[in-house]
DRENSE-732306 format. One line per 2 residues: number of its first residue (from 1); their letters; for each residue x, y, z of N, C-alpha, C. Coordinates in nm, 2 decimals, m for minus. Each point is the difference from the previous one (the first is absolute). Example, Ala and Ser with C-alpha at 12.3 -4.5 7.8 and 13.67 -1.06 7.14 Angstrom:
// residues 2
1> as> 1.32/m0.57/0.78/m0.09/0.12/0.00/0.09/0.12/0.00  m0.04/0.11/m0.07/0.09/0.11/0.00/m0.08/0.11/0.08 .
//
This chain:
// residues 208
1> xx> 0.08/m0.12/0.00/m0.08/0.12/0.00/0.09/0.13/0.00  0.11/m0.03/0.07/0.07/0.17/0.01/0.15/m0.06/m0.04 .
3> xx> 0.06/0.05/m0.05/0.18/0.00/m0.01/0.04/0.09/0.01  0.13/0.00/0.06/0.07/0.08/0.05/0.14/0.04/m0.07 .
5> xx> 0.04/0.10/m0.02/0.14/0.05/m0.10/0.07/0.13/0.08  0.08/0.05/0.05/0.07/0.11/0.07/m0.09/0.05/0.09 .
7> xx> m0.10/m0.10/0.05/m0.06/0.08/0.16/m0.11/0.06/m0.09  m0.07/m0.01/m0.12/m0.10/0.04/m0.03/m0.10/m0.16/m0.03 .
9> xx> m0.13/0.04/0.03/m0.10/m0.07/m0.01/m0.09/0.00/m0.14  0.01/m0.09/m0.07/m0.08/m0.04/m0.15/m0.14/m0.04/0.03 .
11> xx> m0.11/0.06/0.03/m0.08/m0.10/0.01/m0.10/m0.03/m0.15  0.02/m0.13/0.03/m0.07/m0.08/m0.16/m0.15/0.01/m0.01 .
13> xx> m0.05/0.00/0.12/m0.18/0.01/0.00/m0.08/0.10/0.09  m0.05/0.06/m0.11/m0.07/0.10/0.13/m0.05/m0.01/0.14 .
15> xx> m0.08/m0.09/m0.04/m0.05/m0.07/0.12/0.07/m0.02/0.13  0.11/m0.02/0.01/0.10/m0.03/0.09/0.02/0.18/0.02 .
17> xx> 0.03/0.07/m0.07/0.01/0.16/0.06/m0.10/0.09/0.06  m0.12/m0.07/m0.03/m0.15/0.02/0.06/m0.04/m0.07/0.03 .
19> xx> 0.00/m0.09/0.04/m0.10/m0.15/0.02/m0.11/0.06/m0.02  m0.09/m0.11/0.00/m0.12/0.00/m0.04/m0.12/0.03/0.09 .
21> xx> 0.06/m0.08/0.14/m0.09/m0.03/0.09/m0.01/0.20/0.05  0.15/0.04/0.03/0.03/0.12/0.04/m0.12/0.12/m0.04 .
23> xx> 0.05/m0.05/m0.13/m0.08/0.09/m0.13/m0.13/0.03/0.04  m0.11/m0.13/0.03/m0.12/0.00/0.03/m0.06/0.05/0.14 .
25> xx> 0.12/m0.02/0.09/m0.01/0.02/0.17/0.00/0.18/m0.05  0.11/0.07/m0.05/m0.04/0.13/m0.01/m0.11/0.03/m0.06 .
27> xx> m0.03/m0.02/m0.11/m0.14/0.04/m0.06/m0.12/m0.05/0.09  0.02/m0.09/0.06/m0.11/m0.01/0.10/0.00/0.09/0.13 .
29> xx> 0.07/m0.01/0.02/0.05/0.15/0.14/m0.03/0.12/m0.06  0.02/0.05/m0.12/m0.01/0.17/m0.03/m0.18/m0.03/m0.03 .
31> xx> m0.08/m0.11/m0.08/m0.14/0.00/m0.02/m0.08/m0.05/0.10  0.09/m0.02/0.12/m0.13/m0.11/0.09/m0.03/0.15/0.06 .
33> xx> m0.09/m0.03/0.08/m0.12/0.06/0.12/0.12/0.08/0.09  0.11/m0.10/0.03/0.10/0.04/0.13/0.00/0.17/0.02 .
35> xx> 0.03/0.07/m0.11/0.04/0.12/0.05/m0.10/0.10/0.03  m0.13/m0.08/m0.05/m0.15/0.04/0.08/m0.03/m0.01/0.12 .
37> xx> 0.05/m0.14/0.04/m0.05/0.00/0.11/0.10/0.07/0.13  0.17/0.00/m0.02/0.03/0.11/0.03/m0.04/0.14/0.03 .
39> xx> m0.04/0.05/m0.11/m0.03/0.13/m0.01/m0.15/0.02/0.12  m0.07/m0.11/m0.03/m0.12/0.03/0.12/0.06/m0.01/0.12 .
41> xx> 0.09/m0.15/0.02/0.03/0.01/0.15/0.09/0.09/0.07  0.06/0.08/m0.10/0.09/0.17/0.07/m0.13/0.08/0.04 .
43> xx> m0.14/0.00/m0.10/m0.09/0.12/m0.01/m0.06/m0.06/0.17  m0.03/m0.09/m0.01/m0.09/m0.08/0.10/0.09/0.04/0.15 .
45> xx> 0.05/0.01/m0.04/0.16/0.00/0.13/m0.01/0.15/0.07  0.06/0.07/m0.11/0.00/0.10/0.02/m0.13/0.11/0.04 .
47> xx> m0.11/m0.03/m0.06/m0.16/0.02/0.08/0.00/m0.04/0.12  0.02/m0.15/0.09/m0.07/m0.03/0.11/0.13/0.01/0.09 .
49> xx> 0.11/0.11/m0.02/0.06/0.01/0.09/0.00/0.04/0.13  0.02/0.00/0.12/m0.02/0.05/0.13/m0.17/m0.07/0.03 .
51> xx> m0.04/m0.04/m0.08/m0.19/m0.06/0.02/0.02/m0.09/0.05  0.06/m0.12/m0.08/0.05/m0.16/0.05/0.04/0.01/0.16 .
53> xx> m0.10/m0.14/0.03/0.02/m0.04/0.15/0.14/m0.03/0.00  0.02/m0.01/0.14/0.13/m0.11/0.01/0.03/m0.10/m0.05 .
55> xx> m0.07/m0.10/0.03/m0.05/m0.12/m0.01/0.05/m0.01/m0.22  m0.08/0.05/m0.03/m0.01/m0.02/m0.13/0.19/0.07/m0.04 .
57> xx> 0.02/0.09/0.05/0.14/0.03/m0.06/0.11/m0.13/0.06  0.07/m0.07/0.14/0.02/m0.07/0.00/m0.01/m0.11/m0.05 .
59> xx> m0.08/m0.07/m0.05/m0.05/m0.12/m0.09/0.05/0.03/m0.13  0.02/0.16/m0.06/0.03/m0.03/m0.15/0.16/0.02/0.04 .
61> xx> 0.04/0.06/0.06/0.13/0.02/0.08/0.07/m0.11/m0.01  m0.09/m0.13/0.05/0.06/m0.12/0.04/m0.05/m0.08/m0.15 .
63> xx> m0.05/0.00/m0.09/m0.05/m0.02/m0.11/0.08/0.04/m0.11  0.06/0.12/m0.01/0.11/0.04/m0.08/0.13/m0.07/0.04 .
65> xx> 0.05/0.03/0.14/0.12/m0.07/0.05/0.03/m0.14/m0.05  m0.12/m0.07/0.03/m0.02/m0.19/m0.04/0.02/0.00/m0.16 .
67> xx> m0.10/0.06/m0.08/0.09/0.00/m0.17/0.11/0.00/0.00  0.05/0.12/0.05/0.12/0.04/m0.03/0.12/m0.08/0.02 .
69> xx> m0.02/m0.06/0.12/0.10/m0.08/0.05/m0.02/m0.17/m0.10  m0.10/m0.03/m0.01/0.00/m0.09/m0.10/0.03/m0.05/m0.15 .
71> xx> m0.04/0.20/m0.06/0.05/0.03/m0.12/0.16/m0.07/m0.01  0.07/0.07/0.10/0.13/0.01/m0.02/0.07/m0.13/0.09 .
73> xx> m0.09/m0.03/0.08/0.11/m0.18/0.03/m0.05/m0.09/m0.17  m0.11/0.04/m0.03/m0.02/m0.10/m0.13/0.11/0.03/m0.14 .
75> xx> 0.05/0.12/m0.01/0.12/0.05/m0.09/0.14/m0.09/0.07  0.03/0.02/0.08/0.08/m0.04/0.04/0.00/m0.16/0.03 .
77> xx> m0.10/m0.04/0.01/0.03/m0.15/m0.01/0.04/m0.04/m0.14  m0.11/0.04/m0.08/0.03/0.00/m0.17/0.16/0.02/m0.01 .
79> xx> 0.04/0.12/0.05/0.14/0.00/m0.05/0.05/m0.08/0.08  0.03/m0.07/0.13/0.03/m0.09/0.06/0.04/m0.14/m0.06 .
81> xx> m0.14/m0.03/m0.07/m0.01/m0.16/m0.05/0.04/0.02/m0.18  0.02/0.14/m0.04/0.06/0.00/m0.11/0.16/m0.01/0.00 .
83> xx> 0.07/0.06/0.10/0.10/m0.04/0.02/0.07/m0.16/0.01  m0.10/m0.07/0.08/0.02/m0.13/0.05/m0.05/m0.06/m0.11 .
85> xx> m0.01/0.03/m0.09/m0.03/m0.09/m0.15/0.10/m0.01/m0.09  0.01/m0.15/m0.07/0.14/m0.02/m0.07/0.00/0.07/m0.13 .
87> xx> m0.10/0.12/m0.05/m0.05/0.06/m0.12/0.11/0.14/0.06  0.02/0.07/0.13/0.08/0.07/m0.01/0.12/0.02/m0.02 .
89> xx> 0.08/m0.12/m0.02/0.15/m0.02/m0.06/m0.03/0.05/m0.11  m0.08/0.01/m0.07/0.03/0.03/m0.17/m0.15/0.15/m0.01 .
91> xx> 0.01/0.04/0.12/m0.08/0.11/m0.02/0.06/0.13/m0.06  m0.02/0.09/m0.09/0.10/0.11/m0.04/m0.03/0.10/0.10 .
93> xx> m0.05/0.03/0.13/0.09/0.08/0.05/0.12/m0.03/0.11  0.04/m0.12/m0.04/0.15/m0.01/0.05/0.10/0.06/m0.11 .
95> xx> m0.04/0.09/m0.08/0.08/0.02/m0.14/0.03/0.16/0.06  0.22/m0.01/0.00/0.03/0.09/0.07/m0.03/0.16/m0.09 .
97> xx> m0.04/0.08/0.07/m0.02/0.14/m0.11/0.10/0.06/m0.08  m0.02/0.09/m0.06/0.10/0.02/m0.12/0.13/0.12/0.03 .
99> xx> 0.09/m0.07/m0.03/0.12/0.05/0.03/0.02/0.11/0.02  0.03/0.06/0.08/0.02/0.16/0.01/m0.09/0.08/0.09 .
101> xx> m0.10/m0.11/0.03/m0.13/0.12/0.08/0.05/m0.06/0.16  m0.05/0.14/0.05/0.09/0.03/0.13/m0.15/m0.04/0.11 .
103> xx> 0.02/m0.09/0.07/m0.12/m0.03/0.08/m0.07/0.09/0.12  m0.10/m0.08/0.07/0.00/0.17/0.08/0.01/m0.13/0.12 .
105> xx> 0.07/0.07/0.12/0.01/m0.09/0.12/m0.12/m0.03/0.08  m0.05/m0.13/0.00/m0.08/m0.02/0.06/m0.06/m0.02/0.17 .
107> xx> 0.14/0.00/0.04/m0.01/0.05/0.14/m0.05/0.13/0.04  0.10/0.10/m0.09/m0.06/0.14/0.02/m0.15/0.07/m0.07 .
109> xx> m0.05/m0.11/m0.10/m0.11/0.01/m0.02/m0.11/m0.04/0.13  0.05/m0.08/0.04/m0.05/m0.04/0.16/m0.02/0.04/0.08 .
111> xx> 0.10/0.09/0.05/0.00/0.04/0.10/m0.08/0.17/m0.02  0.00/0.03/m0.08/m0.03/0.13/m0.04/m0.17/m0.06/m0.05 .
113> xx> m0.06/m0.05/m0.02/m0.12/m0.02/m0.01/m0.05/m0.03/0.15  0.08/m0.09/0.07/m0.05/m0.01/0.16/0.01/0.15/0.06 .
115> xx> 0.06/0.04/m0.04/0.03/0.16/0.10/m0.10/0.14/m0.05  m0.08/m0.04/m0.17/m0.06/0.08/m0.03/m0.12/m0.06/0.08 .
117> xx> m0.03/m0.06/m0.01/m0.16/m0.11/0.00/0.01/0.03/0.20  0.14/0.01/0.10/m0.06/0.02/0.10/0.00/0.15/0.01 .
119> xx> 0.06/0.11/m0.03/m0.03/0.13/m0.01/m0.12/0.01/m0.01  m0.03/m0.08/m0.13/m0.18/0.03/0.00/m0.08/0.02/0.10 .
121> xx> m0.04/m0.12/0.08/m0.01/m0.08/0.08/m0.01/0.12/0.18  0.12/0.07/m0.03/0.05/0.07/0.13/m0.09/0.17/m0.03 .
123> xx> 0.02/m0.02/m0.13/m0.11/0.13/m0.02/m0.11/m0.03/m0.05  m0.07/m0.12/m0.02/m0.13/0.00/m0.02/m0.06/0.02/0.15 .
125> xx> 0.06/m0.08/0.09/m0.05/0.00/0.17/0.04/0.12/0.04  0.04/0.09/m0.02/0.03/0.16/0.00/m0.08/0.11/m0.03 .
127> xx> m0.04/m0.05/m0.11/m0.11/0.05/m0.09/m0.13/m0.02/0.05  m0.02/m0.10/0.04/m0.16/m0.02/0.11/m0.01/0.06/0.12 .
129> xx> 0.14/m0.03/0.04/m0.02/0.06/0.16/m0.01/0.16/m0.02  0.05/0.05/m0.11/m0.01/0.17/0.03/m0.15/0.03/m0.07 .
131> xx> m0.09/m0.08/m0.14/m0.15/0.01/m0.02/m0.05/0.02/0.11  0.04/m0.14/0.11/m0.11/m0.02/0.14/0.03/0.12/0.06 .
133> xx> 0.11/0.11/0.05/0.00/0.10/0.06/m0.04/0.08/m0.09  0.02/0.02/m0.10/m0.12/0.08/m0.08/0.13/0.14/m0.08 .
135> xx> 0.12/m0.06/0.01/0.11/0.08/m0.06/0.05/m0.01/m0.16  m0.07/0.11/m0.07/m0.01/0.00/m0.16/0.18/0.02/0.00 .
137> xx> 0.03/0.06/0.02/0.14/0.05/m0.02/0.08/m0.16/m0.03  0.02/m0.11/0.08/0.04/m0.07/m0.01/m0.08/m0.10/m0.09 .
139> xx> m0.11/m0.01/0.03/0.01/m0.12/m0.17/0.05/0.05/m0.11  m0.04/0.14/m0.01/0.02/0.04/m0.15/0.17/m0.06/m0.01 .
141> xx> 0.08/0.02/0.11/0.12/m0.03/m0.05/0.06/m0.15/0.01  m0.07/m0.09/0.11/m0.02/m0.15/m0.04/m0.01/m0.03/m0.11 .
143> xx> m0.16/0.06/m0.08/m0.01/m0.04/m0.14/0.12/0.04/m0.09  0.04/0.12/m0.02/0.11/m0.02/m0.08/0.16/m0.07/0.01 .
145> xx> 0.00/m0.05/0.10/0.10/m0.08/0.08/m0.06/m0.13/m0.11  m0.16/m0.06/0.07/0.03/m0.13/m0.05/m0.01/0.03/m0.19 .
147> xx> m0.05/0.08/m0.06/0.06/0.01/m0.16/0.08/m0.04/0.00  0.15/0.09/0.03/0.13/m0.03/0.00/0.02/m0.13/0.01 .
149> xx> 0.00/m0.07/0.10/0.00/m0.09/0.02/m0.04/m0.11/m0.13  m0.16/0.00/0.02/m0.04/m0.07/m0.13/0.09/0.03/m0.16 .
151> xx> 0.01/0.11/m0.01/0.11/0.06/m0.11/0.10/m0.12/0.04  0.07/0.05/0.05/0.14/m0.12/0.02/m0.04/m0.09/m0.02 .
153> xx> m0.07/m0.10/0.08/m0.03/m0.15/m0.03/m0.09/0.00/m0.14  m0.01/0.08/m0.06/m0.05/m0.02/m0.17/0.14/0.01/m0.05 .
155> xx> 0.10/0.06/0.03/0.08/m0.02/m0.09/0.11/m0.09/0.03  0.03/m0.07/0.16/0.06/m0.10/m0.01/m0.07/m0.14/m0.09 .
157> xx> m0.16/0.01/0.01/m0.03/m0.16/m0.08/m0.03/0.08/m0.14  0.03/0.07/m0.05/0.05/0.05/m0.15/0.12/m0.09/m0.02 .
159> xx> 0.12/0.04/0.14/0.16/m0.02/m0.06/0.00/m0.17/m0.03  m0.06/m0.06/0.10/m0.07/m0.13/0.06/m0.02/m0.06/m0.16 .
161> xx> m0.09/0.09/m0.04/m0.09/m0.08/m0.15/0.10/m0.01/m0.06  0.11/0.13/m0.04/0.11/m0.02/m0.08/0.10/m0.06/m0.05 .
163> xx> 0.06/m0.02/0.15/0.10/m0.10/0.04/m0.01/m0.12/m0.05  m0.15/m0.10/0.01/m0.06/m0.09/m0.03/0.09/m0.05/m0.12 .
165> xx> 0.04/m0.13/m0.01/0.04/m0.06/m0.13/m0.09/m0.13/m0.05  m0.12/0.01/0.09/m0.09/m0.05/m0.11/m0.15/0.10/0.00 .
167> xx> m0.09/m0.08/m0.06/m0.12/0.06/m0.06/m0.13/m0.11/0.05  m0.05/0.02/0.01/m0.17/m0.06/0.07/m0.02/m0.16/m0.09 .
169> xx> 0.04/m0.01/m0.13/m0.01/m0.09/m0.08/0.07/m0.12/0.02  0.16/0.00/0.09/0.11/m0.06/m0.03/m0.02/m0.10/0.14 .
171> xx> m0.12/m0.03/0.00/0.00/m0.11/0.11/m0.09/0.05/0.11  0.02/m0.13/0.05/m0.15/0.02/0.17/0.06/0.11/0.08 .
173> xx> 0.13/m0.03/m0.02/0.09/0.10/0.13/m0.01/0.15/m0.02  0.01/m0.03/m0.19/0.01/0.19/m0.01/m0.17/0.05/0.01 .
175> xx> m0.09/m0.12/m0.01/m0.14/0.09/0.03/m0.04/m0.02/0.14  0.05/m0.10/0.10/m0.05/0.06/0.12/0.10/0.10/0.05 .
177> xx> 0.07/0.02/m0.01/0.14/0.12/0.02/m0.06/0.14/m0.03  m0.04/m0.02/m0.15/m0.10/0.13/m0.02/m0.11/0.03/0.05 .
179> xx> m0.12/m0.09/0.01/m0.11/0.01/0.10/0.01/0.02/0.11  0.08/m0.05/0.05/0.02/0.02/0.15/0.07/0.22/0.01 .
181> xx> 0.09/m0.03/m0.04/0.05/0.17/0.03/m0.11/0.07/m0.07  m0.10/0.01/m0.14/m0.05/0.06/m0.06/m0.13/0.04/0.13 .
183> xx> m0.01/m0.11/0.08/m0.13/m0.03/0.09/0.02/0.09/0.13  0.13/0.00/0.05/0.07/0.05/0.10/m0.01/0.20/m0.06 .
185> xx> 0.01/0.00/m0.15/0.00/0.16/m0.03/m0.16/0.02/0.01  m0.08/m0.07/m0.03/m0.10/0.06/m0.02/m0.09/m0.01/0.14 .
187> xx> 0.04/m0.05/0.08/0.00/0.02/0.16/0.04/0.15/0.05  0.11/0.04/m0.04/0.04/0.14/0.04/m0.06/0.06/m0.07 .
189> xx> m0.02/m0.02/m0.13/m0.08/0.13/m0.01/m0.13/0.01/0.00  m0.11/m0.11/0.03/m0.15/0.01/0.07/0.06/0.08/0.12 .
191> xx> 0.05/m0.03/0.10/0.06/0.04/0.14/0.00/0.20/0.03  0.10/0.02/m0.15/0.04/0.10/0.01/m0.16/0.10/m0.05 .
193> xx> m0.06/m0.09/m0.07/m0.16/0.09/m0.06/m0.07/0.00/0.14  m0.02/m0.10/0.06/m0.08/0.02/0.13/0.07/0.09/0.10 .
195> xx> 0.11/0.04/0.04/0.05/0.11/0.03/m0.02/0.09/m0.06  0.03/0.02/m0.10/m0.04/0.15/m0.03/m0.14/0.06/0.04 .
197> xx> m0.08/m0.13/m0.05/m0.16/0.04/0.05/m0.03/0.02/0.15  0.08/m0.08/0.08/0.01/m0.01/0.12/0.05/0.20/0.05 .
199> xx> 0.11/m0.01/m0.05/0.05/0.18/0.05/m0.09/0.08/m0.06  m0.06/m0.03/m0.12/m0.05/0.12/m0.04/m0.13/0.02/0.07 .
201> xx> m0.08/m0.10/0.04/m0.12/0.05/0.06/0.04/0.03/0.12  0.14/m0.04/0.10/0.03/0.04/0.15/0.02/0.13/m0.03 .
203> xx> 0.07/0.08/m0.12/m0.02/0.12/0.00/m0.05/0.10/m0.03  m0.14/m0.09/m0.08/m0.15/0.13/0.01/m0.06/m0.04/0.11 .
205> xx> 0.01/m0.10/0.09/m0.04/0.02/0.14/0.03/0.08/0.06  0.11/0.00/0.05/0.09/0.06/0.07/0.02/0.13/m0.04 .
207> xx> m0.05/0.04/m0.15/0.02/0.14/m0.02/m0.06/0.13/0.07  0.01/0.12/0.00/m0.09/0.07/0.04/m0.12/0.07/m0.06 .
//
């Protein structure tokens, strides 16, 4: 299906550079209902806020947490038992990248995403405690703190994508590797939209 000549890739059939199945999973994602039913569940959200009992916010609290946590042990098993399969010896992304490209360190990619993600973290709980005392002055600068923040961590999983010496197509590894980080961005940036919504109504409350 693919040969290989000075670190460039031939591929003989389309199919293999798009698969097919891929092909259809997008066209089904940009035409299905999904980004409908999104769009109500923000509207819906955003209407019955501060109304919802306790009761009902806890349960989806613990409702979102349980997906979540299952989404992502089920990725990682996938990539788990793809690993422990004798199809990975001959999977192409063990195919070293092309000569000359300078990697990015993935320790420091590390450590610098753990350190953005708790900043956040230290000013989101900053950010509430000054709403509850009813201090405009500081969220407004929270919120632009966590931008920044989000800013940076958009451009470390930019560098992230770059770096990458394979592509979504070149095996189980390179598409749960992609799904998985692609899943992890679009976490931050729901995160970062519900904050903004979150500051901006604390500061026509709080306004005078």
């Amino acid at each position: 299906m693919v040969s290989y000549c000075s670190y460039l890739r031939i591929f003989t059939n389309i199919s293999f550079l798009y698969a097919t199945t891929l092909r259809y999973f997008t066209i089904g994602f940009v035409f299905s209902p999904f980004l409908m039913t999104v769009f109500l569940l923000f509207n819906f959200t955003f209407r019955e806020a501060g109304t919802t009992s306790a009761s009902m916010v806890s349960s989806i609290c613990l409702g979102v947490i349980s997906t979540e946590l299952l989404l992502f042990v089920s990725f990682f098993w996938g990539a788990y038992t793809s690993i422990l399969s004798p199809s990975y010896i001959t999977d192409t992304t063990l195919i070293s990248p092309t000569e000359g490209l300078v990697s990015i360190s993935n320790r420091g990619l590390i450590v610098t995403i753990t350190f953005l993600l708790s900043t956040a973290s230290v000013i989101l709980g900053y950010g509430i405690l000054t709403s509850e005392k009813a201090i405009t002055l500081n969220i407004q600068r929270g919120f632009l703190a966590l931008v920044v923040i989000a800013l940076c961590f958009t451009s470390i999983q930019v560098c992230e994508y770059l770096g990458l010496a394979i592509s979504i197509n070149d095996g189980a590894l390179g598409t749960y590797l992609l799904w998985i980080t692609g899943l992890h961005f679009s976490h931050v940036l729901v995160g970062a939209i519900l904050l903004f919504f979150t500051f901006w109504r604390g500061s026509l409350q709080y306004n005078p």
